[in-house]
C-alpha positions, 0 to 999 in steps of 0.5 A: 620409213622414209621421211622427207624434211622440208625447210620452209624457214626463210624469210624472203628478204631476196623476194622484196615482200613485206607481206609474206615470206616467200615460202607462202606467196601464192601461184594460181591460187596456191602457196608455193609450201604447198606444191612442194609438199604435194610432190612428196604427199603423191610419193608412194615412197615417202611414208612421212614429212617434218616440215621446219617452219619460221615459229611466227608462221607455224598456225599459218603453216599448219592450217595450209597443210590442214586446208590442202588435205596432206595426210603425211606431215607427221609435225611442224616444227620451229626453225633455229637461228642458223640453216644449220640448226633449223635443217637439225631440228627437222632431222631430230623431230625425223629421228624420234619417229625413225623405227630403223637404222635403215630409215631414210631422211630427204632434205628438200627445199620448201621452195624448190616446187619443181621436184618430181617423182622420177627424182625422189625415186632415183634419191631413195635408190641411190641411198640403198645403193650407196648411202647417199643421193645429192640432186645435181643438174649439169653446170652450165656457165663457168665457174670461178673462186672469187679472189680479192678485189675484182680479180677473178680466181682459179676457173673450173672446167665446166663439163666436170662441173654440177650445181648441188640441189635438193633433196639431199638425202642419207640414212637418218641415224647418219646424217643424225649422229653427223649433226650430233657430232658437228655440234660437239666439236663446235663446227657450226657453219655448213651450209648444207647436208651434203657439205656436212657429211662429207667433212664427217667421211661421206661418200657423196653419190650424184642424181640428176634432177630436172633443170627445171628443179630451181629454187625460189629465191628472188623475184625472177625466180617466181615468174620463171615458176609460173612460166615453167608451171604454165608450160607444164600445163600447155604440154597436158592440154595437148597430150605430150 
């Protein structure tokens, strides 16, 4: 069983809007949430999603899903006080559905709606080969540690460089029990699933994903959503 977890509890403070969280703005008359879950809905490889919703808009959330016809999302679930603990939420709803340890969990972003199917096919594969698949696109400006002051710190060389995205993806009893583990020892502050894997011993295994796989965080990423949305619609109309 493979389940996709997706993280729909920001609350758009970077997007500037008052109205709605930017999860659930709208684009060509459809919510953001709502691209991103047709993408994993469409999938024939993903056989359930969780998604993890800020708790205020949870009906608002599950009327969408109602609205839109997606049959897989098995529960919605309330997010927590940190990324962490929200993206855990969604794991443990995943995990009491899990019938195997072989199962597989897909960590995605609700605001990242340019995901596509060749990627989450290429996720699912790595997983069964290597354990792991962390989305990556090529580094494509330089890359520094940020020092005091305004000195700039140690600069990387971009060729050996990739920008993680999502899913990040594992076996669900794994990245479980690492969550589990992290909440034990009181190790509270990872930012994502594959920094947390990692520190517990994981082998972390790359796949790339499209550039155009960006995350809606600010207003400049919502025009370029609708710019990259109406491209893809040009390219059908003439049949590339």
């Amino acid at each position: 069983m493979n389940i996709a977890v997706i993280f729909a509890g920001g609350t758009g403070k970077r997007m500037n809007t008052r109205a709605k969280p930017k999860q659930f703005l709208e684009m060509h008359g459809k919510p953001v949430l709502i691209y991103t879950l047709q993408h994993f809905e469409d999938h024939d490889g993903i056989d359930g999603m969780v998604l993890v919703c800020l708790e205020s808009w949870m009906d608002y959330a599950k009327k969408l899903i109602q609205d839109y016809h997606i049959t897989k999302v098995l529960d919605v679930v309330p997010g927590g006080s940190t990324g962490q603990q929200s993206i855990f939420h969604g794991v443990r709803c995943a995990y009491e559905q899990s019938a195997s340890d072989k199962d597989i969990v897909l960590v995605h972003d609700g605001v990242r709606p340019m995901i596509d199917s060749e990627t989450i096919s290429a996720c699912l594969a790595s997983v069964r080969k290597h354990g792991s698949a962390i989305t990556t696109t090529p580094a494509i400006e330089t890359i520094f540690v940020d020092s005091e002051g305004e000195k700039v710190g140690k600069i990387f060389n971009r060729s050996q460089c990739a920008m993680a995205r999502a899913p990040q993806c594992f076996y669900l009893a794994d990245l479980y029990e690492a969550h589990l583990k992290a909440q034990k020892e009181g190790k509270l502050d990872f930012i994502d699933s594959a920094m947390l894997m990692q520190h517990y011993g994981t082998e972390l295994y790359t796949v790339q994903g499209p550039v155009e796989n960006i995350k809606i965080t600010t207003p400049t990423d919502f025009y370029l959503f609708r710019a990259l949305l109406d491209a893809q619609e040009n390219m059908q109309i003439v049949g590339i």
